[in-house]
C-alpha positions in Angstrom: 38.5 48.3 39.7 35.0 47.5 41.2 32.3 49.5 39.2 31.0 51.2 42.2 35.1 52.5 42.8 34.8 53.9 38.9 31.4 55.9 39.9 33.5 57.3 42.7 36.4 58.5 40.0 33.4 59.7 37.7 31.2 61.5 40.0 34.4 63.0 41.7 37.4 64.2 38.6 38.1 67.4 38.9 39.5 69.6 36.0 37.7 67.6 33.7 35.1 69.6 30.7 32.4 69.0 30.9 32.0 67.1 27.7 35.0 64.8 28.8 33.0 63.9 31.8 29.8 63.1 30.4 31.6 60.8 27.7 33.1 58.8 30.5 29.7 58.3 31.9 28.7 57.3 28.9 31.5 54.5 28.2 31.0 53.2 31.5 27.3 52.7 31.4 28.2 51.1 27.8 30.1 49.2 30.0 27.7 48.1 32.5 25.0 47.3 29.8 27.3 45.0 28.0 28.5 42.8 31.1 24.5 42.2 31.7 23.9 41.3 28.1 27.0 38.6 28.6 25.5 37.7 32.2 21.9 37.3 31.1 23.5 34.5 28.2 25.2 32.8 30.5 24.3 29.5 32.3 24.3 28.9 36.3 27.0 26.6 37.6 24.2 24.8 39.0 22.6 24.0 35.3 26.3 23.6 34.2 26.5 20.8 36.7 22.6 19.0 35.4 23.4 19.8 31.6 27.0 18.5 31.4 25.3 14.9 33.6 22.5 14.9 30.8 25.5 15.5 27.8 27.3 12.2 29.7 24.2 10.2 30.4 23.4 10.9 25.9 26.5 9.5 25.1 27.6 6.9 27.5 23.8 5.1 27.7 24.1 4.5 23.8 27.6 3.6 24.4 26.3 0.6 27.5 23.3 0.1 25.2 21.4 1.1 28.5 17.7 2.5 27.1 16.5 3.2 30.2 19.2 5.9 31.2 18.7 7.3 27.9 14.7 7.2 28.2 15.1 9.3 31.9 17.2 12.1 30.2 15.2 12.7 27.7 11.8 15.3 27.1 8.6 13.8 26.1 8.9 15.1 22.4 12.1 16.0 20.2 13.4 18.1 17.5 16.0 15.4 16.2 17.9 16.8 13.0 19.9 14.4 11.5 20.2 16.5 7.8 23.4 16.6 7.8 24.2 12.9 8.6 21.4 11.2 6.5 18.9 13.8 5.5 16.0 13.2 7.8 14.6 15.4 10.0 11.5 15.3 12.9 10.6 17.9 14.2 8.1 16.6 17.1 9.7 12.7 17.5 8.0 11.1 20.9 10.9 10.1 23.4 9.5 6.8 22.7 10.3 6.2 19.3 13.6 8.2 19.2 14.3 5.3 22.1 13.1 3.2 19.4 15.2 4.0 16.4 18.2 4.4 18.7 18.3 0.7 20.4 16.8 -0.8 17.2 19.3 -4.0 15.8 20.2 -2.0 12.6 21.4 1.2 14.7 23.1 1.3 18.1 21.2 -1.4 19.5 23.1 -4.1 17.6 24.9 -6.3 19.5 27.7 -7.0 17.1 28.4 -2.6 16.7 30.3 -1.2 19.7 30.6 2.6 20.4 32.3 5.2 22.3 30.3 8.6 22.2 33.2 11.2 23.2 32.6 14.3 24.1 35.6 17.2 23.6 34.6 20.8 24.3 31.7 22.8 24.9 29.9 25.8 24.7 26.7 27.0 26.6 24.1 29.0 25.5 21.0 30.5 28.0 18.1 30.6 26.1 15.7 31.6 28.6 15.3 30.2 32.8 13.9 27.4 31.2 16.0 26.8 28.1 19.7 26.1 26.9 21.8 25.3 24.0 25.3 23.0 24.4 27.5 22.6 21.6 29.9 19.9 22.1 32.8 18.5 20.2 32.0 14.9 19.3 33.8 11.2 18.0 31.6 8.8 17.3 33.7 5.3 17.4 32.1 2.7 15.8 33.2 -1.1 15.4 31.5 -3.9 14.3 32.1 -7.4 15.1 31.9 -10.8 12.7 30.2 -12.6 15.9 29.3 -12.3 19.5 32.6 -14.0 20.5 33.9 -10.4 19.3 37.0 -11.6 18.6 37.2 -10.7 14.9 36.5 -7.1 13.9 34.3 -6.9 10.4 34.8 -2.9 10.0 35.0 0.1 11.4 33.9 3.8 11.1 34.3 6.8 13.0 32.2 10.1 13.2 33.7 13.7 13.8 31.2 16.3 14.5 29.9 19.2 16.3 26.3 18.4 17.8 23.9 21.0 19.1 21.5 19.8 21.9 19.1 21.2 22.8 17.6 21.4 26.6 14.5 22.3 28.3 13.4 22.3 32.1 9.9 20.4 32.7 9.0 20.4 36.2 12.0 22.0 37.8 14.0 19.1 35.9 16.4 19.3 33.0 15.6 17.6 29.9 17.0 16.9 26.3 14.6 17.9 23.9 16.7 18.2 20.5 19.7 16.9 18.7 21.4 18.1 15.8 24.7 17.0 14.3 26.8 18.6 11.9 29.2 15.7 10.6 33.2 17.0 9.9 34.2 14.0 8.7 34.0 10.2 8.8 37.2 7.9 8.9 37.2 4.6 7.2 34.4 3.2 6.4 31.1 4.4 8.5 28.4 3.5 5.9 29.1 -0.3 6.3 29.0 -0.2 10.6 24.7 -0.3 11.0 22.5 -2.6 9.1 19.3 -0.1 8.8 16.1 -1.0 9.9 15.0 -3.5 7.4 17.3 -5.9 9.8 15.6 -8.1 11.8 
């Protein structure tokens, strides 16, 4: 029933009290307010359709090694919380240096550790017209080789997790500005994938 239709049956009951009357105006104006609190949370299809791309363009351009894609997804400063994973945290990281960290040898960038960033799941949050929240379901494959021939695997580790990301429109374009992970739990042996950063 439309609410415009339940006005109609409001306004117009007859043999109601008084009192019964008034307390169905009241539940359906309870009504109304909650289904604009719910609309007002809720993201466009149209921001859907940009904020799912950028989600995609996160994973899979770590995934082809492809800095660039990641570089034109990205806000020029990010909150990047990685607590949960390895207890660091930056709160204003330039797009530059997160680029940095990510395609260095001893993190994704290695040629020798292959990836698949897979997304599962998610759920959307409106901050405001020009902010959004995703949360998204996430595996994190990991494999590293012995060689570039990759014919011999050395290891493998994989990452289950919820990550929040965080999204902001700068000049009528979405952005990512912030990443957050909260880590489930690894399987086999994740620790020995990356070589950290004193690899050269």
């Amino acid at each position: 029933m439309s609410l415009q239709r339940a006005w109609r049956r409001v306004v117009s009951s007859k043999g109601e009290t008084r009192v019964k009357r008034e307390r169905r105006v009241d539940r359906l104006r309870e009504h109304q307010q909650s289904e604009r609190e719910v609309s007002a949370s809720r993201i466009t299809f149209e921001d859907y359709l940009s904020l799912s791309e950028i989600t995609f363009e996160w994973g899979d351009s770590y995934d082809a090694k492809d800095w660039q894609r990641l570089r034109a997804i990205l806000a020029p400063t990010l909150l990047v919380d990685y607590t949960d994973v390895n207890g660091h945290k930056w709160d204003n990281m330039s797009a530059e240096n997160f680029v940095g960290i990510m395609s260095h040898i001893g993190f994704v960038g290695d040629p020798l550790v292959h990836t698949q960033h897979h997304i599962g799941a998610s759920k959307w949050e409106k901050i405001s017209d020009e902010e959004a929240v995703g949360y998204h379901q996430l595996r994190a494959a990991h494999q590293r080789y012995t060689a570039a021939d990759l014919m011999l695997v050395e290891n493998k580790g994989h990452g289950n997790a919820i990550i929040k990301h965080s999204y902001r429109r700068i000049d009528g374009e979405w952005k990512l500005c912030g990443l957050k992970p909260t880590l489930r739990w690894n399987e086999f042996e994740a620790e020995r994938i990356f070589r950290g950063f004193e690899a050269t």
